[in-house]
N, C-alpha and C positions, 0 to 999 in steps of 0.2 A: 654318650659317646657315639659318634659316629663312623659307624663300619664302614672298610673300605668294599665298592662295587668290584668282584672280579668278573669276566668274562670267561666259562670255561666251554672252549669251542673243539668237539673231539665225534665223530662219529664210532668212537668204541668208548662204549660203558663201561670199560676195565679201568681205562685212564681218566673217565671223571670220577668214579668211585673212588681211586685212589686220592687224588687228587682233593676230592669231598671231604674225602676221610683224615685229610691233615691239616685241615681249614681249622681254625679257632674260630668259631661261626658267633661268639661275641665278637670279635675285630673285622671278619671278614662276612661280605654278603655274597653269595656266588650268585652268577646267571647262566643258564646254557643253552645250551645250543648244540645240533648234532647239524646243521647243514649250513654252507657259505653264503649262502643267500639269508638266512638268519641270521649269522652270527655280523655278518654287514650291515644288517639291519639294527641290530642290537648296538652298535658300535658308534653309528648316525644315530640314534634312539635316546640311548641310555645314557647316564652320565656316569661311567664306567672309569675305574681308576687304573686300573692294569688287567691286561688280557693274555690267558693261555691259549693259545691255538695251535692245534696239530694240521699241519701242513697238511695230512692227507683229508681233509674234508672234501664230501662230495660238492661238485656245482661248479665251483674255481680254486685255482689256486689260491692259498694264503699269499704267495706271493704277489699274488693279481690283486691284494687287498690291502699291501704295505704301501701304496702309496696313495692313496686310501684316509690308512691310519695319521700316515706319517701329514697329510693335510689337514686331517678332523684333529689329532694334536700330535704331534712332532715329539711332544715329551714323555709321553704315556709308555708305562713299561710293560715290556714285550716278553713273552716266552712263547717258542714257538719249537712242537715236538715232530720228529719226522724222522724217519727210518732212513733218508735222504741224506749222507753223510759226505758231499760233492762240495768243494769249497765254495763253488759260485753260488750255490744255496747259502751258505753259512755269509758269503761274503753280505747277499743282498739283503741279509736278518739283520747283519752287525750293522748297514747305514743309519740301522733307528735310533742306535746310541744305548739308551739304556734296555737292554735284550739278552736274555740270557736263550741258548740253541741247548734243547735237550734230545740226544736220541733214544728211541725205542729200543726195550722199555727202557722205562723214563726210571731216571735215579730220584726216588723222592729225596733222600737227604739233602740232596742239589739244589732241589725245588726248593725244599723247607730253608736252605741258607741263602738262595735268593730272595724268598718273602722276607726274611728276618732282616735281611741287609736292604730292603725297599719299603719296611713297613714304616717307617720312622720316615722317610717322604713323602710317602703315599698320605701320611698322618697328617703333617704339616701342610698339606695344601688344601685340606677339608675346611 
């Protein structure tokens, strides 16, 4: 079978730990990254099926890397964590379409019912 690539892009080790820690790591492979210049890297690199990224990553903005994304692929689904609760932030996350916006801290349940409800996509295009 093969597992889906995540991207999980956070300068705090609390939120990839958690985040790790709800992975089914048979289905899911993680990649991470703690800097925006990394996680961009990883992004143009790897062949990454959905990415977590917390806006406050040092380097740039995640926002300065959604269109970016939204060029390297348009469909790839988004979660993106941020203490940032400004609707113009919220607005320019929801252009990518499939994106789910988490704030700080992060509700894993949320988390865990957006993978559930993206895993069965994610699957089908492997």
């Amino acid at each position: 079978m093969n597992r889906i690539t995540i991207l999980i892009a956070s300068n705090d080790e609390t939120i990839i730990e958690s985040i790790a820690n709800i992975l089914d790591k048979e289905q899911f492979r993680p990649v991470y990254s703690n800097k925006a210049s990394e996680a961009l890297l990883k992004i143009l690199d790897v062949n990454l099926d959905l990415l977590i990224l917390d806006i406050d990553l040092p380097g740039m903005s995640v926002l300065e890397i959604l269109p970016i994304i939204k060029k390297v692929n348009q469909d790839m689904p988004l979660v993106v964590i941020s203490s940032d609760d400004s609707f113009k932030t919220g607005q320019e996350i929801a252009r990518l379409g499939r994106s789910l916006y988490l704030m700080k801290p992060i509700a894993i349940d949320r988390l865990q019912t957006f993978l559930n409800y993206i895993k069965p996509t994610l699957s089908t295009l492997k």
